[in-house]
C-alpha positions in Angstrom: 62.1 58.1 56.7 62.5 57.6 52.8 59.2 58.4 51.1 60.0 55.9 48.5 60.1 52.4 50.5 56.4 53.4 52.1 54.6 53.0 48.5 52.6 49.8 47.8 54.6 47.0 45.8 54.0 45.8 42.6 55.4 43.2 40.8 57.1 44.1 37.2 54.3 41.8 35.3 51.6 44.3 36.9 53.4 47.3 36.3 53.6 46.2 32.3 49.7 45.0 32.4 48.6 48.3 33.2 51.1 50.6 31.6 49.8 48.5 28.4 46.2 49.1 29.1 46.1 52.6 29.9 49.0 54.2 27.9 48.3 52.1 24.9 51.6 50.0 25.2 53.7 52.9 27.1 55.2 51.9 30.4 54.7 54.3 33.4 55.0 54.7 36.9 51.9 54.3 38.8 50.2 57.9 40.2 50.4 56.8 43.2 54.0 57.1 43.2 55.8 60.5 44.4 58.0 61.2 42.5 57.3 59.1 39.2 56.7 61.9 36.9 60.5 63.4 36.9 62.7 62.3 34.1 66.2 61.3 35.0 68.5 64.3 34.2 71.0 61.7 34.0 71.7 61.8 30.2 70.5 65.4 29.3 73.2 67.1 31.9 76.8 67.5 30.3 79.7 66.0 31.7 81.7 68.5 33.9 85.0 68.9 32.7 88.1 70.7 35.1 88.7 73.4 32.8 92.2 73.3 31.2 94.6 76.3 32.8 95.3 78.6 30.8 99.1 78.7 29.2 100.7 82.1 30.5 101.7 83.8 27.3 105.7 83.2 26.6 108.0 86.2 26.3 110.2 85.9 22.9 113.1 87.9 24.5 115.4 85.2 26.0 116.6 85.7 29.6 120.0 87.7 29.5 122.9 85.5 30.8 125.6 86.7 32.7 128.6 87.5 30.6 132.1 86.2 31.3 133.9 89.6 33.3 136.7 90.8 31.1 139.9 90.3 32.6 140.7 93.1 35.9 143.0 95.6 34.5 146.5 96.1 35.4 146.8 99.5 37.0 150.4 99.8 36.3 149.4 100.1 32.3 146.6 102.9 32.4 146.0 106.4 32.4 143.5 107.3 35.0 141.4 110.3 33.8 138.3 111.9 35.0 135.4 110.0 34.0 133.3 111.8 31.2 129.8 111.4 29.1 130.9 109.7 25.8 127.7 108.7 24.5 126.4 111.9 22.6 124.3 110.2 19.9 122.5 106.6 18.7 126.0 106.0 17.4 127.4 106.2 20.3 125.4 104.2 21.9 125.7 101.4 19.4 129.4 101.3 20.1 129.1 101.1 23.3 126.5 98.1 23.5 128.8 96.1 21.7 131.8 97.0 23.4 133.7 95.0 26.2 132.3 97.2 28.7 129.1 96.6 28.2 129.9 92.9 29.3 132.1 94.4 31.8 128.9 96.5 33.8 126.4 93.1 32.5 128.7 90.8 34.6 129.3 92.7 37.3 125.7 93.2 38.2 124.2 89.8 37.3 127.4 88.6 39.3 126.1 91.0 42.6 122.5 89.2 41.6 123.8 85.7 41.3 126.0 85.9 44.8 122.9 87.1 47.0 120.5 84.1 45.7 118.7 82.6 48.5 120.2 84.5 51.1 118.6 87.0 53.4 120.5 90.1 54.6 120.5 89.3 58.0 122.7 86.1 56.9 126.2 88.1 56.4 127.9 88.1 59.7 130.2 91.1 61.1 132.4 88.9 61.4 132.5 87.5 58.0 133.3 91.3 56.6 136.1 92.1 54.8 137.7 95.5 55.7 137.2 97.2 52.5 133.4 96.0 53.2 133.3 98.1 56.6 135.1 100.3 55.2 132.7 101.5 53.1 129.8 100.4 55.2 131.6 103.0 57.6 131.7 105.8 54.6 127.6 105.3 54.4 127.7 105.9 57.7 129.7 109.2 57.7 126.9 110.2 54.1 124.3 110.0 57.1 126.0 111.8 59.6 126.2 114.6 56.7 122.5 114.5 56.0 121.4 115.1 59.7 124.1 117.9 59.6 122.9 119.4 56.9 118.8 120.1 57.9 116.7 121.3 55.0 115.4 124.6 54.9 111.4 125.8 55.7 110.0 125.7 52.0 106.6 126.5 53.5 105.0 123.2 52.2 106.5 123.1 48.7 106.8 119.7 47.2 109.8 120.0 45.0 113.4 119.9 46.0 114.8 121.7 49.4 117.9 123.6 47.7 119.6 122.6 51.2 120.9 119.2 49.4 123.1 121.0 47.3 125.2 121.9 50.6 125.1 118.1 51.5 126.3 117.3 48.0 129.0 119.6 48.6 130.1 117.9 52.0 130.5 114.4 50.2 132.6 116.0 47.5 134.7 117.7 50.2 134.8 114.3 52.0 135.7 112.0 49.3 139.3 112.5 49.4 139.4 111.1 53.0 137.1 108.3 52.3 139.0 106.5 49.1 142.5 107.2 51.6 140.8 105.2 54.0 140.4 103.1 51.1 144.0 102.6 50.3 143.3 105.1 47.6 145.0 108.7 47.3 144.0 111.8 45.7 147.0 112.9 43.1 148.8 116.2 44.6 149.4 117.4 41.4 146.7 119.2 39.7 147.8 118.0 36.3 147.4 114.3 37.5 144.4 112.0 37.8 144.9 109.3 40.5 142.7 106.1 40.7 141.0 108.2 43.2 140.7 110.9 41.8 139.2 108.6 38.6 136.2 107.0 41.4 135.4 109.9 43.2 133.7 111.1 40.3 131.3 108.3 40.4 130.7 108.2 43.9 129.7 112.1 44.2 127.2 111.2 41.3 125.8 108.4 43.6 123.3 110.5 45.8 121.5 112.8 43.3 122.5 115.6 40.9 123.1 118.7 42.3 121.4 121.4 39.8 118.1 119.6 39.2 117.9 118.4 42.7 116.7 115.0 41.7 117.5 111.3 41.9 117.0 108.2 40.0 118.1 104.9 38.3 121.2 106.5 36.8 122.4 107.8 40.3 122.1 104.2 41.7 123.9 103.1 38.4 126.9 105.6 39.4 126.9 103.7 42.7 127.1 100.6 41.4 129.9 101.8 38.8 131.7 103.2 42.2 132.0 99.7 43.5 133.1 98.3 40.2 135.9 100.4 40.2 136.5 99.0 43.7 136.8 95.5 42.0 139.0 97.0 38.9 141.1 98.1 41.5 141.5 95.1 43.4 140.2 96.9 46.6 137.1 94.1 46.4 137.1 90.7 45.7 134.6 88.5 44.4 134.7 87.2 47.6 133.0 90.2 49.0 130.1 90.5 46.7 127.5 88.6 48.8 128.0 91.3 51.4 128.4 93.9 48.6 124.5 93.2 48.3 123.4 92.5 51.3 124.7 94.7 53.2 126.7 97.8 51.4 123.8 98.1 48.6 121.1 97.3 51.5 122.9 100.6 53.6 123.2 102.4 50.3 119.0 102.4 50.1 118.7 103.1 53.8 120.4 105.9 53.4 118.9 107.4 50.3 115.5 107.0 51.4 116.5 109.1 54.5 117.8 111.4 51.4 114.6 111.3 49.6 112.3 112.0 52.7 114.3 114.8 53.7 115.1 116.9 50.5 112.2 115.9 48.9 114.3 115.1 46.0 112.2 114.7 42.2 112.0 111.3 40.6 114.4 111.8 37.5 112.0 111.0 35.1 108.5 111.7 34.9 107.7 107.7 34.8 109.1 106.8 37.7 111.4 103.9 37.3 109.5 102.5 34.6 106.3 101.8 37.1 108.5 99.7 39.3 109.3 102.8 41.9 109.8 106.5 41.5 114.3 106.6 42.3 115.4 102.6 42.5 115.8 99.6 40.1 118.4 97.2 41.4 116.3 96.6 45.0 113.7 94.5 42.6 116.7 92.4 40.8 118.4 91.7 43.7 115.6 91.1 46.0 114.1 88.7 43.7 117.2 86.4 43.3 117.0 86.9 47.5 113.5 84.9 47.0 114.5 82.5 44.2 113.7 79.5 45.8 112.1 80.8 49.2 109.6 77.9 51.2 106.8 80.1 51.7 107.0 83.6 50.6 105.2 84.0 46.5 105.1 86.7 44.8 101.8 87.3 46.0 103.2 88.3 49.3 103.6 91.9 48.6 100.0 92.4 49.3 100.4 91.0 52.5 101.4 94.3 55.1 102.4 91.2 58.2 104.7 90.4 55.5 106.1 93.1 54.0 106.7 94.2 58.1 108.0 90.7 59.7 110.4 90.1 56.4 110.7 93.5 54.9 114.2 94.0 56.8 115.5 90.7 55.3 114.5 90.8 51.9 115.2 93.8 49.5 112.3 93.2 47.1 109.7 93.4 50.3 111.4 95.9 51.6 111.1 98.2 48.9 107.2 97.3 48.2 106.9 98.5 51.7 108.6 101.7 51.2 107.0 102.4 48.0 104.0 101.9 50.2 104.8 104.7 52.9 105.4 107.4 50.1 101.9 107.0 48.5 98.8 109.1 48.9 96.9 106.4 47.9 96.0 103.4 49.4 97.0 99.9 46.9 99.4 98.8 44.7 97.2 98.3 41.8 96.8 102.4 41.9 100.2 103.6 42.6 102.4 101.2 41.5 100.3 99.1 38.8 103.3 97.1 37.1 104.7 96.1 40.9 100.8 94.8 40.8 101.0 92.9 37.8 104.6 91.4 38.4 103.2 90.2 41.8 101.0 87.2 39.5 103.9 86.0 38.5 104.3 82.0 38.9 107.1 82.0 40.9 110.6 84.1 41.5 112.8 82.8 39.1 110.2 84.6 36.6 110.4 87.8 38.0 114.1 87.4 38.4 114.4 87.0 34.8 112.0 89.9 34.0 114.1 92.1 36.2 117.0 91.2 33.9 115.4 91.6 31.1 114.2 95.1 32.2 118.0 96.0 33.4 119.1 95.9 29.5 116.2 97.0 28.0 115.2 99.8 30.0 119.0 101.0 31.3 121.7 99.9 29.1 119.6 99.9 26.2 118.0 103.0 26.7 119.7 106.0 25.2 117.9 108.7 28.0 119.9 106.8 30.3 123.1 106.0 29.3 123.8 109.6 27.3 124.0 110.5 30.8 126.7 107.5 31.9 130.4 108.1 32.6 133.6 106.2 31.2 137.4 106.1 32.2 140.1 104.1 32.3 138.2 101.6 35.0 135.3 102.2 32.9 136.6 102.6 29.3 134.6 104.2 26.3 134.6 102.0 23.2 137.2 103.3 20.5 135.5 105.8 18.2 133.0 107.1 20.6 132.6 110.8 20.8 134.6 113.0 23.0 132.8 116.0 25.2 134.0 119.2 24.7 136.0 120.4 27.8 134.4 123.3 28.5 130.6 121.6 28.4 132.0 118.7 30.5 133.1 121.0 33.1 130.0 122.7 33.0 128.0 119.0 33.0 127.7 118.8 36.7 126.2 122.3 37.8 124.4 123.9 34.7 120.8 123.2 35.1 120.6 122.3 30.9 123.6 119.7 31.5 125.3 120.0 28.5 124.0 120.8 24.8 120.9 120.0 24.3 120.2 117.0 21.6 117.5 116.4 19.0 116.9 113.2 17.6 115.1 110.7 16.4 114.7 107.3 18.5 114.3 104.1 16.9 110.4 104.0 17.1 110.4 107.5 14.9 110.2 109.6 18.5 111.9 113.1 18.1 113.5 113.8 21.3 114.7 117.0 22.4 117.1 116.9 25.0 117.9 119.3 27.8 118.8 116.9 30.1 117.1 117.9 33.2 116.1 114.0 33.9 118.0 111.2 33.3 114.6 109.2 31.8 112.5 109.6 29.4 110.9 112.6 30.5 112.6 114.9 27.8 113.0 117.8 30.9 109.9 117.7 32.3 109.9 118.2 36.3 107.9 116.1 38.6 107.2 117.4 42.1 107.7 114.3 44.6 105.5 111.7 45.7 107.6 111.4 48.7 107.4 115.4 49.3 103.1 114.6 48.9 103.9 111.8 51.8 105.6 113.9 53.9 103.9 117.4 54.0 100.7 114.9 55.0 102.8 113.1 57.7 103.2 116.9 58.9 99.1 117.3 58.5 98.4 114.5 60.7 96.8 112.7 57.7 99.3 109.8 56.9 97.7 107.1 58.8 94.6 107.2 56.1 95.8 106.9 53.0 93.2 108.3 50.6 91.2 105.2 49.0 90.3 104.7 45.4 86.3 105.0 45.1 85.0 101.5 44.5 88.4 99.8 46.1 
């Protein structure tokens, strides 16, 4: 019952006849009244505003667009040779940045990025495979075969590399031959001859870790990728084929080196990890995040969503990496282990992370001198003219000695002296890491994996 509509009425003329002869000429409410002695807030209250969002801050460094792919070589016209390190100083490297081939390995990339926009993995038939494309899809299958024939030796609980990969490097080397003939690709038979073969072998036994230091990272996948390029500059591939390049060769080639990883407890090469995206891979964040471009449902908030990251993690690279990234921690949350996966994950939408990812894929790989002092050229893959040359006798050495070559001081741009013994193929200037995924593991052994230590306060 309202309070109000019980009180006695009184006309206005009464109301001002006493308010005048009580208040001395003020107006009020008569006592009786509940009520009558609160002001209206009305006037005194400010007006709610929506508060005005927030512009997200604008990154000056323009996305990088794909570069027109130099023409395919004719193979008729070169002279394959073993691919060697070239870049030995910031020279060097200078040369090679504005070189064709660094718009040759730009474009090739980006191009693998742009054909798997929008399309899950799980969209490239069987039957829509070309036979180099099973081909090498069946030469991933033979690298797994060798890693279950090669078991790792008892450590007793060490977390750095099982020196047991070194014979599994060895059995890709020994198998490489057969491979690239199955390939349409022959070894030379004279010693004195390089053969295209001979010329992408180099890069594919580079592709699954190095052998002295018993690590893997960014550079290695790099190597893989360089692998299939020669495919291309060799007409073996097609554009054609680079959907399922992606999708499904590049989706293999991670299946298979996590089994790697797990098993040999190989070291992150690099004592940052993958620049706080993941400790070994890169390309699974590009690629997966032109996957997602313009995807319905999932955000970039959905990596913190385990139903996700298990119903969709098969079909989508970026998930699916989160997810593995996941399983190899001791710690439970991406804002702990993996902070910049955290911070990427606000991100407005794909296309923005897409674009990061690029940005990151110059920056902090082609543009990075750690990284590329490491990288190989050929006749596929040709140095820019002027660029240093190796000596022989350190280039044959490059592979197995545990320094990798001379060792290099110099200053960076920022005024960082670096001394080189390139034991990592980051910025870790030799340090060793043990292995997160060794840390996984020997507590998956414990019993302990299925509680993952919590952050206090998390």
């Amino acid at each position: 019952m309202d309070i109000l509509a019980m009180a006695p009425t009184t006309t206005s003329e009464e109301t001002s006849k006493e308010g005048s002869s009580e208040s001395g000429g003020m107006t009020c409410l008569p006592p009786s009244l509940p009520g009558a002695g609160i002001p209206s807030l009305k006037a005194r209250i400010p007006k709610l505003e929506p508060r005005r969002r927030r512009a997200e801050p604008s990154n000056p460094v323009p996305v990088p667009e794909t570069p027109a792919a130099p023409p395919r070589p004719d193979p008729s016209t070169l002279t394959f040779r073993v691919p060697r390190r070239r870049i030995l100083s910031p020279a060097d490297h200078e040369l090679f940045l504005a070189s064709p081939t660094y718009d040759l390995v730009l474009s090739f990339v980006f191009g693998l990025a742009e054909a798997a926009a929008d399309a899950s993995i799980s969209s490239v038939k069987d039957s829509e495979l070309s036979k180099p494309v099973k081909t090498i899809l069946n030469i991933l299958n033979d690298v797994e075969f060798l890693l279950k024939d090669s078991p790792p030796d008892d450590q007793g609980g060490s977390r750095f590399g099982n020196k047991t990969f070194r014979t599994f490097l060895d059995k890709i080397k020994q198998r490489a031959p057969q491979w690239h003939g199955a390939l349409g690709l022959l070894s030379s038979s004279t010693p004195d001859k390089v053969s295209p073969a001979d010329e992408a072998t180099t890069y594919l036994n580079q592709s699954f870790g190095n052998r002295a230091r018993i690590d893997y990272g960014s550079g290695h996948e790099l190597n893989f990728m360089m692998w299939l390029l020669c495919l291309y500059q060799l007409s073996v591939l097609q554009k054609s084929d680079f959907r399922a390049l992606v999708l499904r060769v590049f989706n293999r080639y991670l299946e298979v080196m996590r089994l790697v990883q797990l098993t040999y407890y190989l070291e992150p090469a690099g004592s940052h990890g993958v620049w706080g995206l993941d400790d070994y891979q890169f390309l699974p964040f590009l690629f997966g995040a032109s996957q997602l471009l313009h995807h319905p449902f999932i955000t970039p908030r959905a990596i913190h969503q385990e139903l996700t990251l298990e119903e969709f993690g098969d079909d989508f690279m970026y998930l699916g990496q989160v997810a593995f990234v996941n399983s190899t921690k001791t710690v439970k949350g991406l804002r702990w282990h993996s902070p910049m996966l955290d911070d990427i994950s606000s991100a407005k939408n794909w296309g923005k992370i897409e674009g990061g990812m690029r940005r990151m894929f110059v920056s902090e790989v082609l543009r990075k001198l750690p990284v590329m002092q490491h990288f190989l050229f050929g006749s596929l893959i040709p140095a820019a003219e002027g660029m240093s040359e190796l000596d022989p006798a350190a280039a044959a050495s490059d592979e197995t000695d545990e320094e990798g070559g001379d060792i290099e001081v110099f200053d960076d741009k920022d005024g960082v002296r670096h001394v080189h013994q390139p034991t990592g193929w980051g910025d870790c200037c030799g340090i060793k890491v043990p292995s997160s995924v060794a840390a996984a593991e020997e507590m998956r052994k414990r019993g302990g994996v299925e509680h993952l230590r919590r952050i206090p306060f998390d």
